[in-house]
N, C-alpha and C positions, 0 to 999 in steps of 0.2 A: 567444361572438362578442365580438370589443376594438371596442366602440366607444367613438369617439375624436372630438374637435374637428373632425377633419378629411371625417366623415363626413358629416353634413350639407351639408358644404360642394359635395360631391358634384352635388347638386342643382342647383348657381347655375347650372352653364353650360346646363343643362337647363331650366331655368326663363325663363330666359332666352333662348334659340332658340326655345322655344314662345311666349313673349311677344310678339319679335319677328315672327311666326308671324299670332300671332293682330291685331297691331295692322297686319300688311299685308293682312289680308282684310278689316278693317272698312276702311281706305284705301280699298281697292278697291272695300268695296260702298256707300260714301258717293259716291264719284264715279260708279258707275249709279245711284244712287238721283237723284243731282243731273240727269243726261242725263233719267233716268226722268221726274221731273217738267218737264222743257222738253219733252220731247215729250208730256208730256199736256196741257199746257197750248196744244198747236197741233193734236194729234190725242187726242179724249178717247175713246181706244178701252177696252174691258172688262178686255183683254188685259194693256194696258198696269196695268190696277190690281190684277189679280190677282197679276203680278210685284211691283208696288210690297209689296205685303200678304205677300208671301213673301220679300222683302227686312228687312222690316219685323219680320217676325219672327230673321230670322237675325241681324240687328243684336242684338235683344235676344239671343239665344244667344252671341252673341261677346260682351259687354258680362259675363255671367254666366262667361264660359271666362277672361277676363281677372279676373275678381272672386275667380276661386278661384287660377288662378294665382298671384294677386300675396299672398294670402293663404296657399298655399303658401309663398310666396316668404320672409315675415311668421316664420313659423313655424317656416322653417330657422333665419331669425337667432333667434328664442327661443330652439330648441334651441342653438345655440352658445352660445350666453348662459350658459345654466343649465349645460353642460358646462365653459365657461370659469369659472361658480361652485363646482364641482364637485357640483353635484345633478345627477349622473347617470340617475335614473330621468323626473325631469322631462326631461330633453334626449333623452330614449330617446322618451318619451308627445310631448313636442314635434315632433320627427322624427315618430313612426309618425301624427297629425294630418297633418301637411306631404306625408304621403306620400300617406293617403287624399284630402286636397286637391286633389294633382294628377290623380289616377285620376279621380275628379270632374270634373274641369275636361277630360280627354282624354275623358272620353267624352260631355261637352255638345258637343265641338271634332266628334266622332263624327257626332254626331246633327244637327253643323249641314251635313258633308262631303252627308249623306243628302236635307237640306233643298236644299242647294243644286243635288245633281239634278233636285229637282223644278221650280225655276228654269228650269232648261236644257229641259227638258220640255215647259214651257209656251213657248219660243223656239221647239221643235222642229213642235210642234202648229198654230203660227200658221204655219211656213214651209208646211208641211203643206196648211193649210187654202189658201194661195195656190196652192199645186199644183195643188189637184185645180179649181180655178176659172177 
């Protein structure tokens, strides 16, 4: 296999659509999380805290998917680095790092996708619970 300067580079635009990715769902669960607590603070329902506490946790999942991304991200520029040194086997172990990094970070991103049904769940339960009353 020619690998070359240009492989690594491979990565950026990938690394960076997932980035992006991941910094608009913590966007998005900052601002329920911010609604989440005005409305507890005028209805101190159970409901609302079990959401809060499953928010709570995905925040931290996204905070850990962004930590290995960008570390991925770290890791391609090594590997360019050491390729543009010509210590090609460092830039080969720098890459195959950057690559386990991202499989890491896509399936924290996996597990948060999972997390966040159960969010919806718990919206579902309460519509639920108004129905049959």
């Amino acid at each position: 296999m020619d690998f070359t300067l240009s492989t690594p580079a491979l990565l950026f635009p990938t690394v960076s659509l997932l980035m992006l990715a991941y910094t608009n769902r913590f966007l998005t669960l900052a601002t329920i999380i911010r609604g989440l607590h005005d409305r507890y603070k005028n209805d101190q329902d159970d409901n609302l805290l079990g959401q809060i506490a499953n928010l709570r946790h995905r925040v931290y999942l996204i905070r850990n998917m962004q930590i290995f991304g960008v570390l991925s991200l770290l890791f391609c520029v090594v590997s360019m680095f050491a390729l543009f040194a010509g210590w090609v086997p460092g830039g080969q172990w720098a890459f195959g790092i950057a690559l386990i990094l991202m499989i890491v970070s896509m399936l924290i991103s996996l597990r948060e996708l999972q997390i966040s049904v159960g969010a919806l769940d718990l919206l579902l339960v309460e519509l639920e619970d108004e129905e049959r009353k």
